[in-house]
N, C-alpha and C positions, 0 to 999 in steps of 0.2 A: 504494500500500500504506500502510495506515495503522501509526506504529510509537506505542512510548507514547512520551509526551512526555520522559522521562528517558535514550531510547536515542538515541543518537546522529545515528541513521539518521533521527530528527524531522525533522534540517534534511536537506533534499533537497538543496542544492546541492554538490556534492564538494570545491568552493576554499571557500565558507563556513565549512564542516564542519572543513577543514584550517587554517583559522583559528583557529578555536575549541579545536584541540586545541593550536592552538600556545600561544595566550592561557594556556591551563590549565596548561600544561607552564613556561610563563613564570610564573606565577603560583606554582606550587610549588617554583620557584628560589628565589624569596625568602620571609621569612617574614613571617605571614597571619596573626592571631588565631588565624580559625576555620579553620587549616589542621588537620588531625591525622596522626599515626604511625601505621599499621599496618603489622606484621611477617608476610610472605608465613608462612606454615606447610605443614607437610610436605603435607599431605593437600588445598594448594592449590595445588600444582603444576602441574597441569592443570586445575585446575577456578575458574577466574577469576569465573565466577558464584559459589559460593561464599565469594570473597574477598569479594566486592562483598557478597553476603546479610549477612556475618559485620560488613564494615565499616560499611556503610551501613542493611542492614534491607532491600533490597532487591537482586535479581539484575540488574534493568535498569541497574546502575551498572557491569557488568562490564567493557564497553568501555575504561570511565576506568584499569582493572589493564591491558589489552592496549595502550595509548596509552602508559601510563608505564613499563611494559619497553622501548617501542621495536619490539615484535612487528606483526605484519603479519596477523597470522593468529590468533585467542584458542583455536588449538590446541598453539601454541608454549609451551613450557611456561616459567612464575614464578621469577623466580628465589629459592627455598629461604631463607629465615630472612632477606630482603633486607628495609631498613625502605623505606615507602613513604610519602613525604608527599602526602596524599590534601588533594584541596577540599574544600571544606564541601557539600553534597548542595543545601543553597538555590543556594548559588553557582552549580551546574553547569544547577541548571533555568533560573535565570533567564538564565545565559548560551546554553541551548540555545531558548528562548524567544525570546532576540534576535536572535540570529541564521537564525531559523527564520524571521521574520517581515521580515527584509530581501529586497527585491526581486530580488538577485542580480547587481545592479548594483554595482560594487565603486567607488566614490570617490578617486580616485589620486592 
């Protein structure tokens, strides 16, 4: 299946993938330049696409709101007026890029 290059589901491998969410989540521990704020809003409660259209300009980033709740499922709903420190959108492609393009051989 092909996904776009922004959705998560690019990289195929599922330990990869769990990498990269970990990188992301390690990365907005600390602070980043091009990190930014956004504040969950009522009417993005359930709608994570949304969040992601409103922060990013695009829907394919929505994963990145379901990763940083901790959710399992992007039917779980946001939590309400929560700040979210979000990556920069280059950031995420090129890390989804790298890791898409590793052999799935993991170097120990």
């Amino acid at each position: 299946m092909n996904y776009n290059r922004l959705d998560d589901r690019f990289i195929s491998s599922d330990v990869l993938r769990a990498m990269m969410h970990r990188e992301m989540l390690d990365r907005i521990a600390e602070f980043h330049d091009d990190n930014f704020d956004y504040v969950i809003k009522v009417d993005e409660q359930y709608r994570s696409d949304l969040a992601a259209f409103r922060a990013y300009g695009t829907q394919e980033l929505r994963w990145v709101f379901r990763v940083i709740a901790g959710h399992e499922s992007e039917y779980e709903s946001l939590p309400t007026g929560q700040t979210f420190s979000l990556p920069d959108s280059t950031w995420l492609r090129n890390k989804i890029r790298d890791y898409a393009a590793m052999s799935g051989e993991i170097d120990g």
